[in-house]
C-alpha positions as CSV (number, residue, x, y, z in Angstrom):
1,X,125.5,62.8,128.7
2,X,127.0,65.8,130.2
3,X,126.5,66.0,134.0
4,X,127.6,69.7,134.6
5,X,123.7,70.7,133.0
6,X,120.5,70.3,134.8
7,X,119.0,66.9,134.3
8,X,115.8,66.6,133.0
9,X,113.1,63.8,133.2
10,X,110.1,63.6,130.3
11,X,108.2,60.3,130.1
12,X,105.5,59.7,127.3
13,X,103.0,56.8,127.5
14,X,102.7,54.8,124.6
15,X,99.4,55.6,123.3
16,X,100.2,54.5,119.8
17,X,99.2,56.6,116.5
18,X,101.1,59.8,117.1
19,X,100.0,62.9,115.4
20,X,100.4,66.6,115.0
21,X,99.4,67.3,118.5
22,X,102.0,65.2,120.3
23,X,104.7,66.8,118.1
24,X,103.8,70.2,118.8
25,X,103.1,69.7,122.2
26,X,105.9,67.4,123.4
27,X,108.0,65.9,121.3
28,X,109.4,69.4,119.2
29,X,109.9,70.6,122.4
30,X,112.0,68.0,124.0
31,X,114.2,68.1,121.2
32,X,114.7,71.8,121.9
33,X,115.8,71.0,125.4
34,X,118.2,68.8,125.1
35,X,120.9,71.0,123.4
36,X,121.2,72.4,127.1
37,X,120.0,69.5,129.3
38,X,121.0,66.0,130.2
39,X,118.1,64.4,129.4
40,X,116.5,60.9,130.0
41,X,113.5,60.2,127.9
42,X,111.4,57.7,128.8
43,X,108.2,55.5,127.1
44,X,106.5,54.9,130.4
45,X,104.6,51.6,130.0
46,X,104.2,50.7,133.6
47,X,101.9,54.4,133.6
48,X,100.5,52.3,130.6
49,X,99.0,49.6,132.2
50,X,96.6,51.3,135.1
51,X,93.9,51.0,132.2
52,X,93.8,48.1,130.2
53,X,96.6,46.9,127.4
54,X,96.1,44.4,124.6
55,X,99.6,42.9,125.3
56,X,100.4,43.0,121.4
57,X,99.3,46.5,121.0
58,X,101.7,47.9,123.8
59,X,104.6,45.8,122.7
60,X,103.9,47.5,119.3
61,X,102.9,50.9,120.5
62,X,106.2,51.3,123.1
63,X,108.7,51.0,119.9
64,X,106.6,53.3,117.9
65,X,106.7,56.3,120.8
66,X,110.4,55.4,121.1
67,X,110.7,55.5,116.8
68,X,109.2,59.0,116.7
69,X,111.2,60.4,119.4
70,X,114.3,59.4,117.4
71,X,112.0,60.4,114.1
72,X,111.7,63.9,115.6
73,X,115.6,64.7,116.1
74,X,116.1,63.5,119.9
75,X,119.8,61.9,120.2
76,X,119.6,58.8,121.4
77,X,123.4,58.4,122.0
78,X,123.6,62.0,123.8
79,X,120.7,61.5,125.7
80,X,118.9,58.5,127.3
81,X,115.8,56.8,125.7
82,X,114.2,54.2,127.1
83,X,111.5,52.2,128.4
84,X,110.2,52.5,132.0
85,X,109.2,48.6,133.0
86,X,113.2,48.3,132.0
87,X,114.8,49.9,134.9
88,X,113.2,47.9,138.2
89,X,114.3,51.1,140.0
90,X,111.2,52.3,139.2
91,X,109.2,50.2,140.5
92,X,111.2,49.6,143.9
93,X,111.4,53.4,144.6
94,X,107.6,53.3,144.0
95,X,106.7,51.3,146.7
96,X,108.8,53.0,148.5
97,X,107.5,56.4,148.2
98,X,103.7,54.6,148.7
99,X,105.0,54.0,151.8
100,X,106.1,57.7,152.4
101,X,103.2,59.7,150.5
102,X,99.7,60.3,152.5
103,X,96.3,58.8,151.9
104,X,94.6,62.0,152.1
105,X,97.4,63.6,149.3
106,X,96.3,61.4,146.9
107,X,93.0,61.6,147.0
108,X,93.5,65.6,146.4
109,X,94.6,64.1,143.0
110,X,92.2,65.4,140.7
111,X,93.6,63.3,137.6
112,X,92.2,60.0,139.1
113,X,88.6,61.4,139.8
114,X,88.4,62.1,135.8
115,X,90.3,58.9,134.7
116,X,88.2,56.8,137.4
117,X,85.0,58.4,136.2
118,X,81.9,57.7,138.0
119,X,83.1,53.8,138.8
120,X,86.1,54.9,141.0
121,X,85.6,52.1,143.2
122,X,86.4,49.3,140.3
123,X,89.3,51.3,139.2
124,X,92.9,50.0,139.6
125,X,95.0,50.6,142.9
126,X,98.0,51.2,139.9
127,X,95.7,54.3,138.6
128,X,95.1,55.6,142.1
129,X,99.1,55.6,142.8
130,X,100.4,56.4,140.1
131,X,101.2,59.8,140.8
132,X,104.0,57.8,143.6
133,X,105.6,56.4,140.7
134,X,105.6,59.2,138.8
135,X,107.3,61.0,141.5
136,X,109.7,58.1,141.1
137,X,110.0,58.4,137.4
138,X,111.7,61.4,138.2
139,X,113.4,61.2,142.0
140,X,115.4,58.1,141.1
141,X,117.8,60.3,138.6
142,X,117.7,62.8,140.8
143,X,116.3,65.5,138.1
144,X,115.8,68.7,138.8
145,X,113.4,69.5,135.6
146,X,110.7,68.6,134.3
147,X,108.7,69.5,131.6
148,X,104.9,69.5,132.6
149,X,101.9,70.9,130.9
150,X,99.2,72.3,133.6
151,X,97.5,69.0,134.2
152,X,100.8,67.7,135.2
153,X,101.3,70.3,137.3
154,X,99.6,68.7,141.3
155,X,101.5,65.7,140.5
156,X,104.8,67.7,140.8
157,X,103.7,69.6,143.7
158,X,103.3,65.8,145.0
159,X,106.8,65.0,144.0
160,X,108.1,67.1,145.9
161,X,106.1,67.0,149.2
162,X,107.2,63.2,149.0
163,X,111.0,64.3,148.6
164,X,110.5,66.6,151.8
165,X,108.9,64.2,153.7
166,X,111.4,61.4,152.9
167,X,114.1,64.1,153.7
168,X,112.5,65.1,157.1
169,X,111.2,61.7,157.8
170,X,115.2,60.4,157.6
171,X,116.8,63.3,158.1
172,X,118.8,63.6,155.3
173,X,118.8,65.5,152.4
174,X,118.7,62.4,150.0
175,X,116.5,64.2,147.3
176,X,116.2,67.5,145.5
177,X,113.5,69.8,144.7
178,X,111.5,69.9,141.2
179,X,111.4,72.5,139.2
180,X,108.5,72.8,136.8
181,X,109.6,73.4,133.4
182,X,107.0,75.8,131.9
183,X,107.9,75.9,128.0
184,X,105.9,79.1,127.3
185,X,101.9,78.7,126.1
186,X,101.5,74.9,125.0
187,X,100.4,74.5,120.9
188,X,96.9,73.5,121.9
189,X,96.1,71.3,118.2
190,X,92.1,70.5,117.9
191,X,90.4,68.6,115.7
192,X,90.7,68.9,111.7
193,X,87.1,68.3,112.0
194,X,85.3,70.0,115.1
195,X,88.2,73.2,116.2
196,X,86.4,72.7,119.6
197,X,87.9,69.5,120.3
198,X,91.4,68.5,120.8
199,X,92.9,66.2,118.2
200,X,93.1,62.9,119.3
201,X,94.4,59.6,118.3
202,X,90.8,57.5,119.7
203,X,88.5,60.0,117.0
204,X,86.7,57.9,114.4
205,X,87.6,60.0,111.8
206,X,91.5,59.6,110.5
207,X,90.6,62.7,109.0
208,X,90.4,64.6,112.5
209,X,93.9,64.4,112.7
210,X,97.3,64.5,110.8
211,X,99.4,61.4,112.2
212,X,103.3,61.4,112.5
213,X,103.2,58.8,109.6
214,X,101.5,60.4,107.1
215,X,102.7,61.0,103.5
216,X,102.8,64.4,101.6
217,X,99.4,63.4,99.8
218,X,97.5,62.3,103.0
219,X,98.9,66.0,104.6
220,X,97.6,68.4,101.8
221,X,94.1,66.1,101.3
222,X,93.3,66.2,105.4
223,X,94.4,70.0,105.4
224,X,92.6,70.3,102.1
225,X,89.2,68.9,103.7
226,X,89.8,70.7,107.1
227,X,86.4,72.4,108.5
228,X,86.7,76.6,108.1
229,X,84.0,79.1,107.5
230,X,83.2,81.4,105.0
231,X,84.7,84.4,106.1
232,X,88.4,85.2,104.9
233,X,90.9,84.9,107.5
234,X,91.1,88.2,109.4
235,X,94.0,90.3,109.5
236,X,93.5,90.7,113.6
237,X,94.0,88.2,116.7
238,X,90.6,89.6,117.5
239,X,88.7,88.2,114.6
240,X,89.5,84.8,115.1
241,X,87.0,84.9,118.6
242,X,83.7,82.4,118.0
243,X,86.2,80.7,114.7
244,X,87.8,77.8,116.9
245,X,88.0,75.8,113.2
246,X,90.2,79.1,111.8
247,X,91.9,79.6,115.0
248,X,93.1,76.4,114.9
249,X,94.3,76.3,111.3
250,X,96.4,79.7,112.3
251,X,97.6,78.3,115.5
252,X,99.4,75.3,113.8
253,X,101.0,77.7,111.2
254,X,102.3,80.1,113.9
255,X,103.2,77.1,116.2
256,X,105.0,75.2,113.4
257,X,107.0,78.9,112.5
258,X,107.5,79.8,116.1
259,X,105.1,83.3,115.3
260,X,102.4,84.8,117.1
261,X,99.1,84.6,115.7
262,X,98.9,88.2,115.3
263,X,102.2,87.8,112.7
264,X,100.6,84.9,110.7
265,X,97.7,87.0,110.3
266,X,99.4,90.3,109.5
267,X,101.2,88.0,106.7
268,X,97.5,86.0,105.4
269,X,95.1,87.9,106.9
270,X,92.4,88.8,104.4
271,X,93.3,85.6,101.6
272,X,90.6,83.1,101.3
273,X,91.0,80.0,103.2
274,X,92.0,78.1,100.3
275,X,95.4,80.2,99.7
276,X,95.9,79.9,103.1
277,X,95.6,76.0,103.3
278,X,97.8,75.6,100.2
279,X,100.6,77.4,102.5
280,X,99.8,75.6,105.5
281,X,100.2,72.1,103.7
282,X,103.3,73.2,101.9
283,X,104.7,74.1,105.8
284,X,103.5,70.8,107.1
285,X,104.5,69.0,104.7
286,X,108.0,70.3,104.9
287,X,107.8,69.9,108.8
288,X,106.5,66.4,109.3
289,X,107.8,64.9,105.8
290,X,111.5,63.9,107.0
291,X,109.7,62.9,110.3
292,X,107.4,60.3,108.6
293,X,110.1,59.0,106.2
294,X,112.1,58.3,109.5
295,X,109.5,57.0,111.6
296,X,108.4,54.5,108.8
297,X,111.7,52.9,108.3
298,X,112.0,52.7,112.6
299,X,108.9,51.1,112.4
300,X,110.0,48.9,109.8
301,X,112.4,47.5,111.7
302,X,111.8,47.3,115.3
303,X,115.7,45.2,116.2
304,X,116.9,49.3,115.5
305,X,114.3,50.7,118.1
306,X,114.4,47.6,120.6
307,X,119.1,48.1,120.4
308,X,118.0,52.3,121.2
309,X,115.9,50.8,124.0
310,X,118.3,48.3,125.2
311,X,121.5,50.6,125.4
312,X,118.9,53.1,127.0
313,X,118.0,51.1,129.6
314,X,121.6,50.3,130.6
315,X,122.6,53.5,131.2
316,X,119.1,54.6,132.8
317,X,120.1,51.6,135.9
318,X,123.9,52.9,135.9
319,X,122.2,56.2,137.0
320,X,119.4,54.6,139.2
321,X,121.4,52.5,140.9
322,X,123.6,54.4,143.5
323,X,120.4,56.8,144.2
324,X,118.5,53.8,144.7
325,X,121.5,52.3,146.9
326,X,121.5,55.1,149.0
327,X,117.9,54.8,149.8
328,X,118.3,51.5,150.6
329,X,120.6,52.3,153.4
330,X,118.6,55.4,154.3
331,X,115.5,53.3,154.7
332,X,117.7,50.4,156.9
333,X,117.3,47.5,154.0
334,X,119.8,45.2,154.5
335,X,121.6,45.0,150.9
336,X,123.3,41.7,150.5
């Protein structure tokens, strides 16, 4: 890693079953920023388990996350990747920064009240906090960047009225601010199957979505099948209002060639939708082919993915541990 460039934190929980979605909206982009960032990339399972996990199924979902961020063309050697639960750090700093962070700024947090639902009261204490070790995630490397989308956004504004209180509270100026790392308008991917919902791994359909592991046939027959309309695709941004389904279809081909949707049309705009699928498939399949070849033979053998993790890991606690040292001493532990 090179120090001299601003450090950037991204963590990813391992939801399992990646797909176009969590390409385009995280994963492409984090493998952009690290040609000028030091960056740590990290599965975060312990943000995993404030809902429920089938033991098995995270084991097996953490090294596929990790699989397709190596997949995808993040450097594992450059850069840090690892899991979260493998650097105690993070959980130490955590309850360290519940200790600093107010009752009444986290129940400002509007990501619990959606995630809680309706039965907030039987919900986790880790699911209610979690934004404190999320400001951890980040605070015990000392980053200065992060990558957020806009519902990430209040938890960052809580990082860093933690890092000032802890500052003010000790007066010392242990931690930095956060900058929020806008990467331009987000590839918003919906559903295949309904363009007014997002794609999502938990849809009953597979057909909803194009996963990370799918093979050149499985791309052009879901693309093939995807809802449109009638109506040619228009040669104007404008005629794509009240067709989310079209929309969409455009949005991936300008998100996957870096164009505006104005430019994709100008190029399509007026072809039937079932010129313009054949060229969308023959561009995804390009895309995502190498990725799934890569991501299948991770898969298919985890000891690769656990030694990225491992090796990771070491160098994650090489980092955390003189931040979390001075802390320590800052807060008056006694460190034997």
């Amino acid at each position: 890693m090179i120090a001299s460039l601003p450090r950037i934190f991204s963590g990813v929980q391992p939801t399992g079953n990646l797909h176009l979605g969590n390409y385009l909206g995280a994963l492409r982009n984090w493998v952009k920023l690290q040609h000028d960032h030091e960056c740590l990339f990290c599965v975060v399972d312990m943000h995993a388990i404030t809902v429920w996990q089938e033991p098995a199924e995270l084991h097996r979902a953490t090294l596929e996350v990790a699989a397709a961020m190596v997949a995808c063309g993040i450097d594992a050697e450059k850069h840090i990747v690892f899991n979260q639960s493998a650097v105690p750090g993070h959980a130490q700093l955590a309850w360290i920064f519940n200790c600093v962070a107010r009752i009444g700024w986290l129940n400002r947090m509007t990501q619990f009240k959606e995630k809680a639902g309706k039965d907030r009261e039987n919900a986790s204490v880790g699911l209610y906090a979690y934004p404190n070790l999320m400001a951890a995630d980040v605070l015990l490397y000392k980053a200065t960047r992060v990558p957020v989308g806009e519902d990430q956004k209040q938890h960052l504004e809580l990082a860093n009225d933690i890092a000032q209180k802890f500052n003010h509270d000790f007066g010392r100026a242990v931690f930095p601010m956060i900058e929020p790392l806008i990467l331009g308008p987000a590839a918003r991917v919906m559903s295949l199957r309904d363009g007014t919902k997002k794609m999502s791994k938990s849809d009953a359909s597979d057909q909803s979505r194009i996963n990370l592991t799918d093979d050149a046939d499985a791309i052009a027959l879901k693309v093939r099948r995807a809802k449109t309309d009638p109506e040619p695709l228009p040669s104007e941004e404008a005629g794509l209002e009240g067709r989310p389904e079209a929309r969409n279809l455009v949005g991936i081909y300008a998100a996957l060639t870096d164009m505006h949707h104005g430019a994709v049309l100008a190029e399509h705009g007026g072809k039937p939708f079932s010129a313009f699928k054949a060229a969308l498939t023959d561009l995804l399949v390009a895309s995502l082919s190498p990725i799934a070849a890569e991501m299948r033979r991770l898969v298919g053998d985890p000891g690769t993915v656990e030694a990225i993790l491992r090796r990771g890991a070491e160098r994650a606690r090489a980092l955390a541990a003189p931040v979390l040292a001075e802390v320590e001493e800052t807060v008056g532990f006694v460190r034997v």
